[in-house]
C-alpha positions as CSV (number, residue, x, y, z in Angstrom):
1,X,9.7,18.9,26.1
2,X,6.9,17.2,27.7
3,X,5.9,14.2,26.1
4,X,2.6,13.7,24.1
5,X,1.4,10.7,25.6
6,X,-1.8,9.3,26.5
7,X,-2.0,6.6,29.3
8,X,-1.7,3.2,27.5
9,X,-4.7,1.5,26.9
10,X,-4.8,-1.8,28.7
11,X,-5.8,-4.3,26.2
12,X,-9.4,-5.8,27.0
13,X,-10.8,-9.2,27.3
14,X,-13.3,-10.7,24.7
15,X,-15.6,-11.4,27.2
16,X,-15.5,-7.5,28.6
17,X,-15.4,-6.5,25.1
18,X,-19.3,-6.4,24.1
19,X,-19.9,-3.4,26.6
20,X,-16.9,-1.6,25.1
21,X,-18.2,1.8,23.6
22,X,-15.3,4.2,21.3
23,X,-14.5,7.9,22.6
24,X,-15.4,10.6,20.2
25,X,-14.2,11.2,17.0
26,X,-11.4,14.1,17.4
27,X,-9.8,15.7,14.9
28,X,-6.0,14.8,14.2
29,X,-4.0,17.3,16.7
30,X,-1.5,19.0,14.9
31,X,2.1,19.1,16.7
32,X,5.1,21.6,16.8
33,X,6.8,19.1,15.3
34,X,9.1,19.4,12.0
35,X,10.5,17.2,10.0
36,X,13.9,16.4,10.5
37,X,16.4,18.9,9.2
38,X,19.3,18.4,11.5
39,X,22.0,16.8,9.2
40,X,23.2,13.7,11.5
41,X,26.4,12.3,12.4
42,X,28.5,10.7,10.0
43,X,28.9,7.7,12.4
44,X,25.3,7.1,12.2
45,X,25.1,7.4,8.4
46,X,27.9,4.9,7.9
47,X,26.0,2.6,10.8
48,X,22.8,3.5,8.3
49,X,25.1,2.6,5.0
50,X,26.1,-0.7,6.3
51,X,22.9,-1.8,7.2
52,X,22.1,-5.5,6.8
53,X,19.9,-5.9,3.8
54,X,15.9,-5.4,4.0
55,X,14.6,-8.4,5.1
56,X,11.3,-8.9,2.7
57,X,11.0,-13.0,3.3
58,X,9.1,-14.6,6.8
59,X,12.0,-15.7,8.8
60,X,11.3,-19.3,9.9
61,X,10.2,-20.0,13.3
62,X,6.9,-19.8,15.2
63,X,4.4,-17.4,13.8
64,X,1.8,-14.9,15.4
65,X,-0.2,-13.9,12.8
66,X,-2.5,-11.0,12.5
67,X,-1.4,-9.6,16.1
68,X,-3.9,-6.8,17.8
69,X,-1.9,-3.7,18.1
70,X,-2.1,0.1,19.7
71,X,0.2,2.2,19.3
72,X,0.6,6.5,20.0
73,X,3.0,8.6,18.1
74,X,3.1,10.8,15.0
75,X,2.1,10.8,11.3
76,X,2.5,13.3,8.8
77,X,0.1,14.8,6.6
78,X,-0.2,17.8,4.3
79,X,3.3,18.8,5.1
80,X,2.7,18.9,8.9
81,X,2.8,16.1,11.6
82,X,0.1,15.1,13.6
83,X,-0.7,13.5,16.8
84,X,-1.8,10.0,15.7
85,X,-3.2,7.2,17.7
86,X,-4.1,3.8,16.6
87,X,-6.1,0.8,17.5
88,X,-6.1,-2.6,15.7
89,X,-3.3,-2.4,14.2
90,X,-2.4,-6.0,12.7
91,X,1.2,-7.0,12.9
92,X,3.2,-10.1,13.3
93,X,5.5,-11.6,15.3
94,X,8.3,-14.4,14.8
95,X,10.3,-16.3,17.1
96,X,13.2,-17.6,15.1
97,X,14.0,-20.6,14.5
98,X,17.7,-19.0,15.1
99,X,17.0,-17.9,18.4
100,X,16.2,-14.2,17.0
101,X,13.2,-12.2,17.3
102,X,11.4,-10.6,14.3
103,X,8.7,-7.8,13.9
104,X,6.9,-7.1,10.6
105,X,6.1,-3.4,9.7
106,X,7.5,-1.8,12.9
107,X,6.1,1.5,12.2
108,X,2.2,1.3,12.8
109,X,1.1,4.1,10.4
110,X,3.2,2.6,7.7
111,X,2.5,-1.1,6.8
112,X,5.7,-2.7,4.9
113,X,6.4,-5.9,3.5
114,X,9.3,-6.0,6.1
115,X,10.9,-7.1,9.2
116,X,13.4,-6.1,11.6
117,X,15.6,-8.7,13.8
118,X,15.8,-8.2,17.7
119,X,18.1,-10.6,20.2
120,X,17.1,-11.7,23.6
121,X,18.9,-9.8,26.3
122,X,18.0,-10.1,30.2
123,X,15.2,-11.6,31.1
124,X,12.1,-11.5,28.9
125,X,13.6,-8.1,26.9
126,X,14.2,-8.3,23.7
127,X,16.8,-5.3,21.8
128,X,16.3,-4.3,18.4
129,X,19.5,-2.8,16.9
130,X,18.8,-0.2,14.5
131,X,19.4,1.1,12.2
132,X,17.7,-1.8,9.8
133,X,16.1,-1.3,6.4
134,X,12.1,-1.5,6.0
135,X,11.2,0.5,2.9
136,X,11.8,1.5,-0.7
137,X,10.3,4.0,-2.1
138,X,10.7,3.7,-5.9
139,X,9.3,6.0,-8.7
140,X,11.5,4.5,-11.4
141,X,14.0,7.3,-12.3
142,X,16.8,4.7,-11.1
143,X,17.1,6.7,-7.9
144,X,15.7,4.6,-5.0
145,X,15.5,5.8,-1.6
146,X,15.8,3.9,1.1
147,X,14.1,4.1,4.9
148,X,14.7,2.9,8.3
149,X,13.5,2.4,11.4
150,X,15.5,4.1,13.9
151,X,15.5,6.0,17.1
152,X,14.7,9.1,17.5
153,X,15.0,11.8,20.5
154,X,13.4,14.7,20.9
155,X,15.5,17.5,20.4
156,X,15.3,21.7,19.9
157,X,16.9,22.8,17.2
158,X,17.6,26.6,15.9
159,X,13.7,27.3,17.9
160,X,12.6,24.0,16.3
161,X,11.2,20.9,17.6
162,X,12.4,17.6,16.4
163,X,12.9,13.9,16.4
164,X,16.4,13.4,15.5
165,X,18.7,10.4,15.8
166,X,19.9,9.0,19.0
167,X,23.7,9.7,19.2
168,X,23.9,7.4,22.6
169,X,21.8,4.6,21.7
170,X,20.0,3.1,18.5
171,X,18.8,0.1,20.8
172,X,14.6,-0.3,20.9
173,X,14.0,-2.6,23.8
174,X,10.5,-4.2,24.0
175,X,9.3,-7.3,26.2
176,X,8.0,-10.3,25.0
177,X,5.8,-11.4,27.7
178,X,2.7,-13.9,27.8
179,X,2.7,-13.6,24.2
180,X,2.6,-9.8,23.6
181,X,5.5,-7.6,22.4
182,X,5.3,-3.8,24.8
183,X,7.9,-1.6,23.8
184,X,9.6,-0.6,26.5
185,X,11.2,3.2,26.9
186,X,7.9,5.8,26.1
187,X,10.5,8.8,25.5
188,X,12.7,6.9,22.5
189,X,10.4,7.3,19.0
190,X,10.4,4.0,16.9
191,X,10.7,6.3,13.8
192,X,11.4,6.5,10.0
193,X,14.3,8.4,8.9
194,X,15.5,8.2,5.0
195,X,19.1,7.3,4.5
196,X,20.7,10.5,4.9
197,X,19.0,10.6,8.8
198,X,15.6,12.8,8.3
199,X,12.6,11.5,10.0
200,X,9.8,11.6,7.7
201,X,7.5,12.5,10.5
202,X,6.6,9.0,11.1
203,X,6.7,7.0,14.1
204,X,5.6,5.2,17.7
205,X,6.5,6.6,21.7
206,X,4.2,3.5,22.4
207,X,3.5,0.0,20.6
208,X,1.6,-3.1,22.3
209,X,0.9,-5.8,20.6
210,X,-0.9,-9.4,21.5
211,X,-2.7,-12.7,20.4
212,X,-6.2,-11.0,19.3
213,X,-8.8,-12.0,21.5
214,X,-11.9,-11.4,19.2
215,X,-13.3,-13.2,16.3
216,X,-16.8,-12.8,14.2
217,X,-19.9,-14.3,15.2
218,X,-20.8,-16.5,12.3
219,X,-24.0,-18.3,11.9
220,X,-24.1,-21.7,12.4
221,X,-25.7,-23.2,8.9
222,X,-24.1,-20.7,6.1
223,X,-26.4,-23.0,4.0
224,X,-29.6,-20.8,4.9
225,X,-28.2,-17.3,3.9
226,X,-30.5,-15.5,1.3
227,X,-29.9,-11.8,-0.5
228,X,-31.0,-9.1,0.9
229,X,-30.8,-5.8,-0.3
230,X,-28.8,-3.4,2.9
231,X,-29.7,0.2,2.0
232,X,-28.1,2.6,4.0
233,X,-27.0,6.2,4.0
234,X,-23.1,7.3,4.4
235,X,-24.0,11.1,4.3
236,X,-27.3,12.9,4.3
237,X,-27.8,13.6,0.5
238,X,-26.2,10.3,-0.2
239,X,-28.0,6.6,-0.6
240,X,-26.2,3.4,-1.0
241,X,-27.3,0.1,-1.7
242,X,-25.6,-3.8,-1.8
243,X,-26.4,-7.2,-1.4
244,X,-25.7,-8.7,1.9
245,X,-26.7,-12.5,2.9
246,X,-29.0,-12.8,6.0
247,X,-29.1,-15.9,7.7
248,X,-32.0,-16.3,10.2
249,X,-31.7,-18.9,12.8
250,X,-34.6,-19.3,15.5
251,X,-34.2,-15.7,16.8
252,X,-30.6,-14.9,15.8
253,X,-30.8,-12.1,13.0
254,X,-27.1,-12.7,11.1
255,X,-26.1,-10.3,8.3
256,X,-23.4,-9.7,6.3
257,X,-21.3,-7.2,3.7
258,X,-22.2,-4.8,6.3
259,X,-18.5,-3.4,5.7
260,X,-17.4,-3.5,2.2
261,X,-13.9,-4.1,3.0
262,X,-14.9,-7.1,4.8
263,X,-17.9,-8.2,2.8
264,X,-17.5,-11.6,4.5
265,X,-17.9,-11.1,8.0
266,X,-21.0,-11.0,10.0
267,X,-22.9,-9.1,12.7
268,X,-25.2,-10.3,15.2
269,X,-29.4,-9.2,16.0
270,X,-31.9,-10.6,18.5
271,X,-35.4,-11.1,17.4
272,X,-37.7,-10.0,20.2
273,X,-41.4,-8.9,19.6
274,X,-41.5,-7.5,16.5
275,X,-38.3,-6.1,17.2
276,X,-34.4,-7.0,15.8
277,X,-31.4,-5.3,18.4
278,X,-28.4,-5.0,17.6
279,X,-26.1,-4.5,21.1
280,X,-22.9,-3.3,21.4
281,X,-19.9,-2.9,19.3
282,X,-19.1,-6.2,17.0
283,X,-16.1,-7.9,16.1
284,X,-15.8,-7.5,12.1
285,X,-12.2,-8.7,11.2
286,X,-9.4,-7.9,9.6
287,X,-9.2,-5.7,6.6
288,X,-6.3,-6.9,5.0
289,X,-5.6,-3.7,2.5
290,X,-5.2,-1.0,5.8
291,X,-4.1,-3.7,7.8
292,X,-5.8,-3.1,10.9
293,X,-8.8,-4.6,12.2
294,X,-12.6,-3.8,12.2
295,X,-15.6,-3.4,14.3
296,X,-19.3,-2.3,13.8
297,X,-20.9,-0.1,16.7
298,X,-24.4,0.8,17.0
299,X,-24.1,4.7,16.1
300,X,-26.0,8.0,15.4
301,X,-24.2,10.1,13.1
302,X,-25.6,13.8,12.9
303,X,-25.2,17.2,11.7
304,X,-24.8,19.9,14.6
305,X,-26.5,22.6,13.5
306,X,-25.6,24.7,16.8
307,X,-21.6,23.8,16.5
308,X,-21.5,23.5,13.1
309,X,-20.2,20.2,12.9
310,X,-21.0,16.7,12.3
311,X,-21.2,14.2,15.6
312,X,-20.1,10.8,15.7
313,X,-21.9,8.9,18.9
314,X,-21.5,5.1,19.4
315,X,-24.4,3.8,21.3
316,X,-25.2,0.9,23.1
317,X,-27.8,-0.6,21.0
318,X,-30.3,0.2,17.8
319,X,-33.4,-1.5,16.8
320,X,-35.8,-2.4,13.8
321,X,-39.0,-3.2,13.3
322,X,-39.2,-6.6,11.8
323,X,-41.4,-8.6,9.5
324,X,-41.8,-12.0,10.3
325,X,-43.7,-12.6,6.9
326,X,-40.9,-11.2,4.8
327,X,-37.6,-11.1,7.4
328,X,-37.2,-7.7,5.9
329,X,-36.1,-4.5,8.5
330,X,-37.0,-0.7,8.5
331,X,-37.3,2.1,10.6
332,X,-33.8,2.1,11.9
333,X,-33.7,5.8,13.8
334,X,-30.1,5.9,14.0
335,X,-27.5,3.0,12.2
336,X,-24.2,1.4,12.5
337,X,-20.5,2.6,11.9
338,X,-17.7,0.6,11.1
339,X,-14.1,1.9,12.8
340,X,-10.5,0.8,12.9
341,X,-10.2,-0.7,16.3
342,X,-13.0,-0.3,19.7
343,X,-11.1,2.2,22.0
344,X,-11.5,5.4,19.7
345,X,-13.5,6.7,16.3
346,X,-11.2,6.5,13.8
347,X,-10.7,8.9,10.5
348,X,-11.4,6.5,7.9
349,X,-15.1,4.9,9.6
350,X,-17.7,4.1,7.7
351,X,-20.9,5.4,8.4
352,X,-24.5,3.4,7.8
353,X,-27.3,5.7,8.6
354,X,-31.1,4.4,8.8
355,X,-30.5,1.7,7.6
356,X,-32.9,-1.1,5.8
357,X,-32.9,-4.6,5.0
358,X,-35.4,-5.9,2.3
359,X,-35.1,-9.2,0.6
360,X,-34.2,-9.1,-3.0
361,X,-36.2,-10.3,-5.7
362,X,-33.4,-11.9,-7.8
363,X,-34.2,-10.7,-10.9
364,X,-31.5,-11.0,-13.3
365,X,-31.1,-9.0,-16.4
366,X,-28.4,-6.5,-18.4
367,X,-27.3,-3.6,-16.7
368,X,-28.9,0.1,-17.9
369,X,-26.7,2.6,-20.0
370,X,-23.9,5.0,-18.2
371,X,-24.4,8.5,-18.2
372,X,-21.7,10.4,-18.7
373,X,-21.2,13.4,-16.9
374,X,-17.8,14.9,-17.3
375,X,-14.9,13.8,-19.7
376,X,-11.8,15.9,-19.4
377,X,-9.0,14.9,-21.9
378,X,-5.6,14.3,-20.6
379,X,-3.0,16.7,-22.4
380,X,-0.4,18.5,-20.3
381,X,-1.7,17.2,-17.4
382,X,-4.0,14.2,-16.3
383,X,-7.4,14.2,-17.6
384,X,-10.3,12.1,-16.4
385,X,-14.2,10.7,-17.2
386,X,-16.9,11.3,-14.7
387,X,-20.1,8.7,-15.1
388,X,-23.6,7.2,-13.6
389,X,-24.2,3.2,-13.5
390,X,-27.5,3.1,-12.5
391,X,-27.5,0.5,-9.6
392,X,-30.7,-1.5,-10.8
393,X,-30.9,-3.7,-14.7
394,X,-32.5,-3.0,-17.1
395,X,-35.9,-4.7,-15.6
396,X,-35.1,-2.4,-12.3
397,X,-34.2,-4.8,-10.4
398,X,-31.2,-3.9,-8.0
399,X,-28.0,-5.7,-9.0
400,X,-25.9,-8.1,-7.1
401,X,-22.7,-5.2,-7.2
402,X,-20.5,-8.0,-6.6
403,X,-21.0,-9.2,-9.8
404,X,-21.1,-5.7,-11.5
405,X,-18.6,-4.3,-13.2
406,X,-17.3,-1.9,-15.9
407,X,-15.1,-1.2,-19.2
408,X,-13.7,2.0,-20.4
409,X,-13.1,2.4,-23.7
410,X,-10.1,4.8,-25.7
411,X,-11.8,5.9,-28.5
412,X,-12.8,2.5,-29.9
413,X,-10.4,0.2,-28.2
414,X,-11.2,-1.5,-24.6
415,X,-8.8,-0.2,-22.2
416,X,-6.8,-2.2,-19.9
417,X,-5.0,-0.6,-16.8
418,X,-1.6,-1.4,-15.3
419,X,-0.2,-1.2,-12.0
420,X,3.0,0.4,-13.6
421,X,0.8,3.4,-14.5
422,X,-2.1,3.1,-12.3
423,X,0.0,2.7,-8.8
424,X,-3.1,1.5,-6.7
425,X,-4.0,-1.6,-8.4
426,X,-2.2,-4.7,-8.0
427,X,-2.5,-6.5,-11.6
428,X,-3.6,-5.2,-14.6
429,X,-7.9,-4.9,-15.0
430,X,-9.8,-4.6,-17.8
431,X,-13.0,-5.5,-16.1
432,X,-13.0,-2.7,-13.0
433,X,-15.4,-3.8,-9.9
434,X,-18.1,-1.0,-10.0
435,X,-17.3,-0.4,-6.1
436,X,-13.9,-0.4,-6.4
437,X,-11.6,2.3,-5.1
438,X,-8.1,3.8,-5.1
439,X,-7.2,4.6,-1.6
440,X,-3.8,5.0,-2.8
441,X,-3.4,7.7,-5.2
442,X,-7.5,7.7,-6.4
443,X,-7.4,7.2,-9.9
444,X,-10.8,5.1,-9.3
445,X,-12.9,6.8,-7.4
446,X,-16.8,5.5,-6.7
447,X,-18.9,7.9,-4.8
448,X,-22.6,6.0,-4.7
449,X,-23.9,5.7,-7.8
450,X,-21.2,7.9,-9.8
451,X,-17.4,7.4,-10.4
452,X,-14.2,8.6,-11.5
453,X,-11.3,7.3,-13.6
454,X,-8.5,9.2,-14.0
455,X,-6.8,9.0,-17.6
456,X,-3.0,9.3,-17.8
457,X,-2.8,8.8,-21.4
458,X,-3.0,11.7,-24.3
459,X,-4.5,11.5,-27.6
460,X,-7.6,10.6,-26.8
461,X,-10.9,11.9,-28.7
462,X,-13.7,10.5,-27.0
463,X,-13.9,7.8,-24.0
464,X,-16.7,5.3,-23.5
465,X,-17.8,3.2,-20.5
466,X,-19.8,0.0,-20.4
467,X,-21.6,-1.5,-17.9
468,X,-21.0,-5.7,-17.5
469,X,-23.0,-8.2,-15.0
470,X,-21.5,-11.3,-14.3
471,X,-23.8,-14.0,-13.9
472,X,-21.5,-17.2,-13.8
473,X,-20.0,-18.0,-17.4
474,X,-23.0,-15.5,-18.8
475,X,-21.9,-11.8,-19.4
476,X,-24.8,-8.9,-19.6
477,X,-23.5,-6.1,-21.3
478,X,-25.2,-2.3,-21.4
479,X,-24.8,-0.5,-24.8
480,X,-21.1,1.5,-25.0
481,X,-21.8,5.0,-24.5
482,X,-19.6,7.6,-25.4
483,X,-18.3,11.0,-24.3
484,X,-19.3,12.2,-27.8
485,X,-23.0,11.2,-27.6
486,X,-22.7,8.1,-29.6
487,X,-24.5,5.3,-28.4
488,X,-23.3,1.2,-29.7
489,X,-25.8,-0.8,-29.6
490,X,-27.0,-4.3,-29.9
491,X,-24.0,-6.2,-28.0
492,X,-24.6,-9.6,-27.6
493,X,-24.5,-11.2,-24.1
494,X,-21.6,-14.2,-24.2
495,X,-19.2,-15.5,-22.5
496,X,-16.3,-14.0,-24.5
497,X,-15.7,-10.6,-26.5
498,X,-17.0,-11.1,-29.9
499,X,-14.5,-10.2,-32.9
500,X,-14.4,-7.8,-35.2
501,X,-16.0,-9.4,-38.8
502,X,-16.2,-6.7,-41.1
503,X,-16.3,-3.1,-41.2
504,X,-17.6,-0.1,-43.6
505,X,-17.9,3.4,-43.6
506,X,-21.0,6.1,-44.7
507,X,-20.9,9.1,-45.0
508,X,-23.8,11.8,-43.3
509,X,-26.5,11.2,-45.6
510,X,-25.9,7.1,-45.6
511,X,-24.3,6.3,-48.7
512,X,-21.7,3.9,-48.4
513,X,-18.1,4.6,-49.1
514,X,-15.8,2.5,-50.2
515,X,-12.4,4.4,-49.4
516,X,-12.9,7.4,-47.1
517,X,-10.6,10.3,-47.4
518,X,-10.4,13.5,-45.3
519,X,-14.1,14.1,-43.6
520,X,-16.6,12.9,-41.1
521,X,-18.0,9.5,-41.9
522,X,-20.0,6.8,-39.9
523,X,-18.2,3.3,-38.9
524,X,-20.1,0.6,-39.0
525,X,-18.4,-2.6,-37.3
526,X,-20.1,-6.1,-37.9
527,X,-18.8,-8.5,-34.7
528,X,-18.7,-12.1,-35.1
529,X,-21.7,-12.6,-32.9
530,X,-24.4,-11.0,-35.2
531,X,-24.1,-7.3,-33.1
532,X,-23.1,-4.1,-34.9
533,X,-21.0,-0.9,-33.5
534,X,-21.9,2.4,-34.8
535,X,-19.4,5.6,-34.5
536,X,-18.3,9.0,-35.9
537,X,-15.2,8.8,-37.1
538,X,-12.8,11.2,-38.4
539,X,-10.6,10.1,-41.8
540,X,-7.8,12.7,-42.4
């Protein structure tokens, strides 16, 4: 078979780096490729059965953190497996204490919470012995599997191509040499095989690693920064707005929370005659949840009406007009996209069309109602609520969405979600950050303005969201509005939930009653801070 290899990208200096422009996007390239189905030898099962155990803890020795990686191999997706090439990748590196060699998450398109052990052999080599253990997938029926990273060969089988275990040889030789970690044979795949030997479709033919060389451009007194307001658009039909802190300094334009999954890091303008510029592509930092690193590129982003298809461009620079009375910036003809990595356009960029900087007024008030759009009950399979939170208060100012958040309530009880049910959260949240979403199995989804919350549980009549602004110790609550049309008002803003003080029920025409039986009634519920809940309610 003739290898799917690209020439391996020579890592680039810092100081080279600013001039660096990424190749086009390109769809993933689907393979030949199947997943393993050749069963494999029973001497490599046992050598997979006696495995040491998965080694979870940092072994102690000298640690490279946060390594910049590339790497070219396969991933699999949709039941097929794809060409997949990778830049940024952030791994690290130990050199034992006990004269071993450690790598964490081996397997590029796969980040684990593992390492495997290598030993020094000639020279600067260094041999990994596989099989070893890096992964557990559990779904709690008591039947875990385990995976490993292995080598694989390619190999023809029944018409088919494959990666199946390597009968000769489970060595992986890399060399560890002016502190970055090449792996050494191109032909041998670095894969993932489950423990009765089927590759999963993932794994590396190359993998370099070394010390980063980049870091952000900071300003120099973080004491200046202000809010602005960053407007920008991801799509055409779309708009999307958060704060970001600009710090102006003689004429250096600084800006942040230009990448929400780095909200901290900053990119770099130059004021020049009525003019900010912002050059080349822009060392962001490391998004720890992908584990791979980010950068921001001047871009144009466009829809090809000839080809049908949308274009990704990096360019060398883009430029706003700029008010030195207000520091605010417009007419932006193109914008900015944040990728994985500098050498290509990755899937999962984020794109910033014309975008705006306006400084923000600071008004602080309670947050507008939700509008619900779509509830869907959960019953034989997984339901879900669709809703609105307006992105300004109720004084239309825009809101600080850092400090925005908001509650979904189970008929008339606040709902809290745990990881054990909702997968892609870490701890249980009552209080969900409005901007917050599921890249794991996207049972929050945000989408500008409007989200989605998946709901696992059955029973449920009616669900109701509410929108919360933190502002320090203060809480702003919006009124509780329900799938049903009811609207509870009046909620105090405090620091903590009030409690229930009493409660009483009316029926339609607004008689009280003392002991409702079998009908439709209104609840009245009188909190401890003075506010009242109103609700239909069903007695049986």
């Amino acid at each position: 078979m003739k290898t799917l290899l690209l020439a391996a990208a020579t890592l680039v200096s810092a100081a080279s780096f600013a001039q660096t422009t990424a190749s086009s996007l390109k769809q993933p390239k689907k393979t030949q490729l199947v997943m393993g189905k050749t069963a494999a030898p029973a001497s490599l099962l046992k050598a997979a059965s006696k495995a040491p155990e998965m080694i979870t803890k940092q072994p102690e020795g000298k640690l490279y953190k946060d390594m910049y990686g590339y790497s070219e191999g396969f991933v699999s997706q949709w039941g097929a497996i794809y060409e997949d090439v990778r830049d940024g990748v952030a791994r690290d590196f130990v050199v034992g204490n006990d004269g071993s060699y450690y790598m964490k998450s081996p397997i590029s398109a796969q980040p684990t919470d593992s390492w495997i052990k290598g030993d020094k052999a000639k020279g600067d080599t260094i041999v990994f012995k596989l099989p070893q253990q890096i992964y557990t997938l559990d779904y709690g029926d008591g039947n875990p599997i385990k995976y490993y990273a292995s080598r694989l060969v390619y190999q023809q089988v029944d018409g088919e191509n494959q990666y199946v275990l390597d009968e000769k040889s489970q060595d992986i030789k890399f060399v560890w040499r002016n502190d970055s970690l090449i792996k050494c044979d191109k032909d041998a795949l670095l894969g993932m095989t489950s423990e009765a030997g089927d590759w999963n479709g993932l794994g590396d033919l190359v993998s370099e690693t070394t010390i980063c060389p980049f870091s952000n451009e900071a300003p120099k007194d973080l004491s200046k920064a202000t809010k602005y307001i960053f407007t920008f658009h991801p799509s055409e039909r779309t708009t999307t707005l958060r704060i970001s802190q600009v710090v102006i300094e003689g004429d250096d334009f600084y800006a942040n929370n230009i990448d929400a999954n780095i909200p901290d890091a900053w990119i770099h303008g130059k004021i020049n005659n009525g003019k900010v510029v912002f050059s080349g592509a822009q060392f962001l930092g490391l998004d720890k949840n992908a584990s791979q690193f980010r950068f921001n590129f001047p871009a144009n982003v466009y829809y090809d009406e000839e080809t049908y298809m949308t274009e990704y461009k990096t360019m060398d620079e883009v430029s706003f007009d700029y008010d030195t009375a207000t520091g605010n910036l417009s007419n932006c003809q193109y914008g900015f996209m944040s990728n994985y990595g500098y050498r290509l356009i990755a899937l999962e960029m984020q794109v910033m069309m014309q975008p705006t900087f306006e400084a923000w007024d600071g008004v602080i008030a309670r947050p507008q109602n939700p509008n619900i759009l779509q509830y869907y009950p959960a019953e034989t399979a997984s339901g879900w609520v669709v809703f609105d939170l307006p992105r300004n208060n109720v004084e239309n100012s825009f809101m600080d969405q850092s400090n925005v958040y908001y509650n979904i309530y189970f008929d008339d009880e606040l709902a809290t979600f745990y990881p054990d049910q909702y997968l892609g959260i870490k701890k249980e949240m009552t209080d969900v950050p409005v901007d917050f979403n599921d890249t794991q199995r996207y049972d929050f989804q945000t989408y500008g303005s409007q989200h989605r919350v998946v709901i696992y549980d059955s029973g449920i009549s009616r669900v109701g969201v509410r929108a919360v602004y933190v502002n320090g110790d203060e809480r702003l609550y919006s009124d509780i509005v329900y799938s049903d049309g009811t609207v509870i008002s009046g909620i105090k803003n405090t620091s903590a939930d009030a409690k229930t003080k009493s409660i009483s029920y009316y029926d339609l025409s607004g008689r009280m009653i003392q002991n409702p039986k079998h009908g439709l009634f209104i609840k009245k519920t009188v909190m401890s801070d003075g506010s009242v809940k109103t609700s239909k309610t069903v007695v049986e």
